[in-house]
Steps between C-alpha positions, in 0.01 A plus 500: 500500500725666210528212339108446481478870432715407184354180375141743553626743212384528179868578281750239512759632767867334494821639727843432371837619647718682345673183304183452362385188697112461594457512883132538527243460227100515566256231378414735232861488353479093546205536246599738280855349414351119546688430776405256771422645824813624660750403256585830382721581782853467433409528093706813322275728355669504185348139473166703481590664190546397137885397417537789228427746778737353804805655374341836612418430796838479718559864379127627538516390905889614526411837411131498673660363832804760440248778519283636786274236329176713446137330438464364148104531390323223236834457299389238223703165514482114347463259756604139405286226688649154591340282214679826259214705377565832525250782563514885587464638827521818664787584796528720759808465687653662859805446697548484887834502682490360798711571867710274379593648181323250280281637245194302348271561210121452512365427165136530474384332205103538274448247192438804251320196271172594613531846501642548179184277334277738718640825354538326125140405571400826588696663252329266204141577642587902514606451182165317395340742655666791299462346211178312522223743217264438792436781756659372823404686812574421875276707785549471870204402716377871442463483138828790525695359148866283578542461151458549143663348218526682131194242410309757691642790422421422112141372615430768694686753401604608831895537610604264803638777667168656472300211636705353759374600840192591348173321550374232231150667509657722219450251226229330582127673408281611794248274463679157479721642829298288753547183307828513455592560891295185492691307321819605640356454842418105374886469391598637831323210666660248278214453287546442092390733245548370147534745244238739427398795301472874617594848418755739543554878469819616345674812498233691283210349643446254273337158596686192384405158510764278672505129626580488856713257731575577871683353732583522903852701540723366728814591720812289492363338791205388391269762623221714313632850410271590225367344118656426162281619202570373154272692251514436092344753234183316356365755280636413199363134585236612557432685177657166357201250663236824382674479115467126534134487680408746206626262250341183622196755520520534157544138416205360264471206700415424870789437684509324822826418702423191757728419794601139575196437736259601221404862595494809283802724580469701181252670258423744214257719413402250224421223764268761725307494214498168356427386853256766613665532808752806668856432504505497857255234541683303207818529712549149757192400301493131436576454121247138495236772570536701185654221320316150614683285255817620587829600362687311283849351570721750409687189283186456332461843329868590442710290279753310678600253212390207616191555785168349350225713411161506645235458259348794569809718440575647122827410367731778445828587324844421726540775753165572472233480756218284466126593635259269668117544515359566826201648663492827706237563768404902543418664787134445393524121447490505123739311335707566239714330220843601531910397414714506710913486490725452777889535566736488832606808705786405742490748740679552876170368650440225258330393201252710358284331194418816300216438301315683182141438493362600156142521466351322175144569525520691172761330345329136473165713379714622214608124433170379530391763285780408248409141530138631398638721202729230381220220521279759291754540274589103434131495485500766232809374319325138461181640405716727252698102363164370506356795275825423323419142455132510438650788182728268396234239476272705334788580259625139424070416458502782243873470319357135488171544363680767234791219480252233342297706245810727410742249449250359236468815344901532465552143403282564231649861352871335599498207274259676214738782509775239462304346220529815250836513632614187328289489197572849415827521600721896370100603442398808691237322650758269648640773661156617630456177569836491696368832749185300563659199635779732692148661700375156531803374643531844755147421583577081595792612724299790708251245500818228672597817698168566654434091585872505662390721716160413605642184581317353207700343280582171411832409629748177411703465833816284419798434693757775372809578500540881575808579396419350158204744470745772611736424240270453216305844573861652506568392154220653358539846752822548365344527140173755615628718788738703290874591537471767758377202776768385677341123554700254777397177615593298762368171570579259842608181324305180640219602584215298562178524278188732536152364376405754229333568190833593304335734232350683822831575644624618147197720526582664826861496412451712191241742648733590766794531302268719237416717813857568585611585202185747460653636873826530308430759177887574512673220548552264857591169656233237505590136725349215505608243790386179637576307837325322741421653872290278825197697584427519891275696729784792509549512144451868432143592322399148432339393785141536446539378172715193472486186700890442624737272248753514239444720192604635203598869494466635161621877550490771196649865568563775276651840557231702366281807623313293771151535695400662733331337788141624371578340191616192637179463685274488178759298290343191488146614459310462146540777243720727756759639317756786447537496180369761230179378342538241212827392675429221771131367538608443884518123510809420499640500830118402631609183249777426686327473845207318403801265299656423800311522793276210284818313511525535898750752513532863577614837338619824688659788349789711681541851305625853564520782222736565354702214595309162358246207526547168663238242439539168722302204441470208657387172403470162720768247417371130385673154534395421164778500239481756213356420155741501192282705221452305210621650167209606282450305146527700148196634435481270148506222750164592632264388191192279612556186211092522489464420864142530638406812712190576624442894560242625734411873520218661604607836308483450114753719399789352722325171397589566123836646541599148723393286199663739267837461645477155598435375153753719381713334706428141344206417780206319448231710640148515667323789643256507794327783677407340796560174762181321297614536150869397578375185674301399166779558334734305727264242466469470141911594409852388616605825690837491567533830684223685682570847500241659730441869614438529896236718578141411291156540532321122566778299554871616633766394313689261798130339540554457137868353492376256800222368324708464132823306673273303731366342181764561267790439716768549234352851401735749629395808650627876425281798671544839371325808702565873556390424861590178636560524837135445713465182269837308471725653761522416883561845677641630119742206473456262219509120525820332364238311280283780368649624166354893444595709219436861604286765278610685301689251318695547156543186227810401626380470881257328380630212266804493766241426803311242272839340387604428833212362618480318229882362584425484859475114660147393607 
């Protein structure tokens, strides 16, 4: 019976003698030392015990046994198991001497393991607990306080001292008393209650929002002695979420937040409105109710560097988001027009797609309106060109009905003037003589000047080498611009060839350069470059003007006192100038355009004041190799050895002055002043040379030509005219086989045209 009484205990018991050999050990002792069951008797107990603490022990139990051996309580000890691990333990220890004299020691021993963990454990948790920021409060089953941790002194502002003992019903407000005792009642039964919001009262009687968490509070063997609260200060939060609320509040778009399984779990004031519903409605709303398309992927809107685009998504800078078009459905069932953007929000409780719906109702009015206002103003700006055009026209029809009689006129003065100036040479009429043919010749080129620009002059495209014109017109710049020009030019060798009329280029050449030198009064730089440049559909400014290719860049730039951009809008039109009167007539730079946009090129001009002038002109490269120039003959090469010509002239006076210099210059002559009196006299003379105005009443002088060389095929054919172009030209160009010598002409133009075509093969 003892020895079940033994095995039956709790604490490992073991009796030794007093040499310190085990005589009875319990089962206990068997397990604690990992010993098998009844093999401990007969074992020392210093075996029981690490080896650094045996040499102790023979001096410990001397002295203990040499005493009156009192009752040792919980002494702490390491005990040293059979397979070596050591591990503490607690001892009591008490000797018994027997009749006999023998005295043993009972050693009852407890594994201290477990309860060292347990008060570490308990420790680390009271610890927690007096540090935790939380209020931590225990109450017994009658809601008297066990506990209460600093957390809840600085919550509530109550000392523990003060509050233990006393009843919880002091913090918590009258009317939310019931429910509480409700909930703790439902933790008392072992229900759950997740966290939840309530208030509190503190010290001063001031409520405070706190997060609550109880839980059942139990003895150390296991049974219900009360409840755990955990409470957390949520004011401040909760100001946070109202600061946060009041922002997306003030959002300009609608914002909606949608939870994984596509309900509304957040809103703004914008969205009530755009919606027409109340933000509790909107709340666990289905979002394919107020947005039936539905949301875009969140990949689709945001740029992720490499996710496709939807085609009904805008394009946006990296980082950016992109917005999708989408319809909204009100509360009413209208819809509405809207964009909408989406990103991620990774919350605790998933994904929440947080979406900004942007209503666009007025938005694509204003771009349909715009659309309107820029269709009315393309219509306006082509009805403006074609007011342009149809002006032009009327111009070129008038500079060309002025060109014809005029040029007569100064033909006439011109070569009479020229007359007196050779037969009374050193006279004062010769130098009278000398002014009128200066007028007449001022007169002939604003007569070229206006034609130029009205598109309506005669022009002798040739293949041409640009950089030749370049060069020549810098030759003879050098000599008229002065010393106080600064004149550079640059030319790109090998380039190919532009199809031109050469003394055309000169002209625009010269009355650019004459312009920027006028911009230059004191002195400047003035360059003239060349290069060629591939026009495309991005080339800057061109676009609606040029078809793409390669072209010649012909760029002039001076440092002078620039235009401003008022200026530079009127600069090509007729007679607009900036010049004092009797200075400019306002031609020249419309001269230039009409030059060479007629060629099928462009012009633009890039200016600032007070910094300079850049004109750029293009011109459309050909395939066809440049023309050498031939060098002119000596003008006492150019006599006519009595060759036939046959003048026709429907205006006496420039009639008479023809003949005049033609037989001065050794040509037989005959005189017509019509188509039927130069075909008599074709018929009845050898006419070497027909030499026909244009532009005549009855018969026109290429209906003339046609008839003379169909039946006098080795007649050749010379036209003169003031105004050319409707008769002889094809869209202003003249035919490689149409020989024209333009009004007014001098002597020397004259016997030079006749003497080539004279010279020229059949």
């Amino acid at each position: 019976m003892p020895g079940l009484l033994i095995d039956a205990a709790p604490d490992a018991i073991i009796v030794s003698g007093s040499d310190g050999v085990i005589t009875i050990a319990n089962r206990r002792a068997h397990d604690m030392f990992g010993y098998p069951p009844g093999r401990l008797a007969g074992v020392h107990v210093d075996d029981l015990v690490p080896e650094d603490a045996r040499p102790r022990h023979p001096a410990q139990r001397a002295d203990y046994l040499g005493s009156e051996h009192p009752p040792l309580r919980r002494l702490p000890l390491r005990g040293l198991r059979r397979d070596g691990s050591i591990f503490p333990v607690e001892v009591s220890l008490s000797g018994v001497t027997t009749g006999t004299g023998e005295t043993y020691v009972t050693a009852v021993l407890r594994d201290d393991t477990t309860q060292r963990q347990a008060a570490v454990n308990r420790a680390l948790l009271a610890s927690v607990v007096q540090s935790s920021h939380d209020a931590i409060v225990t109450i017994d089953l009658r809601n008297r306080v066990l506990s209460w941790n600093p957390g809840a002194e600085l919550l509530y502002g109550f000392k523990a001292d003060e509050m233990i003992g006393a009843s919880i019903d002091e913090i918590i407000p009258p009317d939310r008393r019931a429910d509480e005792e409700q909930i703790r009642e439902l933790v008392r039964m072992g229900g759950r209650v997740d966290r939840y919001r309530s208030v509190r009262l503190t010290a001063s009687g001031t409520p405070v929002a706190v997060a609550m968490l109880i839980s059942p509070l139990l003895d150390e063997n296991g049974v219900l002695v009360g409840t755990t609260s955990a409470a957390r200060d949520i004011s401040e939060r909760e100001r946070t979420e109202a600061r946060v609320q009041a922002i997306l509040d003030a959002a300009p778009d609608a914002l909606l937040g949608v939870a994984e399984s596509g309900h509304v779990v957040l809103v703004n004031a914008k969205a009530e409105r755009l919606f027409g519903h109340l933000r509790h409605d909107l709340i666990h709303m289905g979002v394919d109710r107020l947005l039936p398309d539905g949301l875009p992927p969140v990949s689709a809107v945001l740029n992720t560097g490499g996710d496709p685009t939807p085609p009904d998504a805008e394009r946006a800078q990296d980082g950016e988001q992109r917005w999708a078009k989408r319809r909204a459905i009100r509360s009413d069932g209208a819809e509405l027009p809207v964009d909408i953007a989406v990103s991620a929000l990774h919350t605790d409780t998933g994904v929440i797609t947080v979406a900004a719906v942007r209503d666009i109702t007025d938005r694509l009015a204003a771009e349909a309106e715009r659309r309107r206002l820029r269709q009315e103003a393309d219509r306006q700006k082509l009805e403006a060109r074609m007011q342009q055009a149809q002006r032009l026209e009327s111009l070129g029809q008038l500079a060309g009905g002025i060109a014809h009689d005029f040029n007569n006129l100064l033909a006439v003065i011109l070569n009479y003037a020229a007359f007196i100036i050779e037969d009374a040479a050193g006279s004062p009429p010769a130098a009278d003589a000398e002014q009128i043919a200066r007028a007449a010749r001022r007169g002939s080129d604003l007569t070229h000047q206006l034609l130029a620009f009205a598109r309506r002059e005669v022009i002798r495209p040739r293949p041409l080498d640009l950089n030749a014109v370049v060069t020549e017109v810098h030759q003879m710049l050098e000599r008229s611009l002065g010393e106080h020009i600064d004149l550079t030019v640059r030319t790109t060798a090998g380039l190919p060839a532009v199809m031109a009329d050469p003394g055309q280029l000169e002209q625009v050449l010269v009355n650019l350069a004459v312009n920027a030198r006028d911009a230059m009064p004191t002195g400047g730089r003035l360059t003239i470059d060349t290069a060629e440049v591939r026009v495309d559909d991005e080339y800057p400014g061109v676009r609606a003007e040029l078809s793409p290719g390669r072209y010649l860049r012909l760029r002039i730039s001076d440092t002078g006192t620039g235009m401003p951009k008022e200026v530079i809008d009127k600069a090509f039109e007729p007679f607009f100038t900036t010049k004092p009167s009797g200075q400019g007539t306002g031609l020249g730079l419309a001269t230039v355009y009409g030059i060479i946009t007629q060629a099928g090129g462009t012009v633009q001009i890039y200016s600032e004041p007070g910094i300079g002038t850049t004109f750029t002109i293009l011109l459309p490269v050909t395939d066809v190799q440049a023309q050498e120039v031939a060098t002119e003959e000596a003008d006492s090469r150019l006599v006519g050895h009595g060759a036939t010509v046959l003048v026709v002239e429907d205006e006496e006076a420039l009639r008479e002055v023809t003949s005049r210099i033609l037989r001065r210059g050794g040509y037989t002559v005959l005189a017509a002043n019509g188509g039927e009196e130069a075909l008599r006299l074709a018929a009845e003379n050898h006419v070497d040379v027909l030499l026909t105005d244009v532009i005549m009443p009855g018969m026109l002088g290429k209906d003339l030509a046609d008839t003379v060389t169909t039946r006098y095929p080795r007649t050749k054919v010379l036209f003169m005219s003031g105004y050319a172009q409707p008769v002889l030209t094809n869209h202003g160009t003249l035919a490689v086989d149409v020989h024209l010598l333009e009004k007014p002409f001098t002597s020397a133009e004259l016997l030079r045209a006749l003497h080539d075509e004279l010279q020229a093969k059949p």
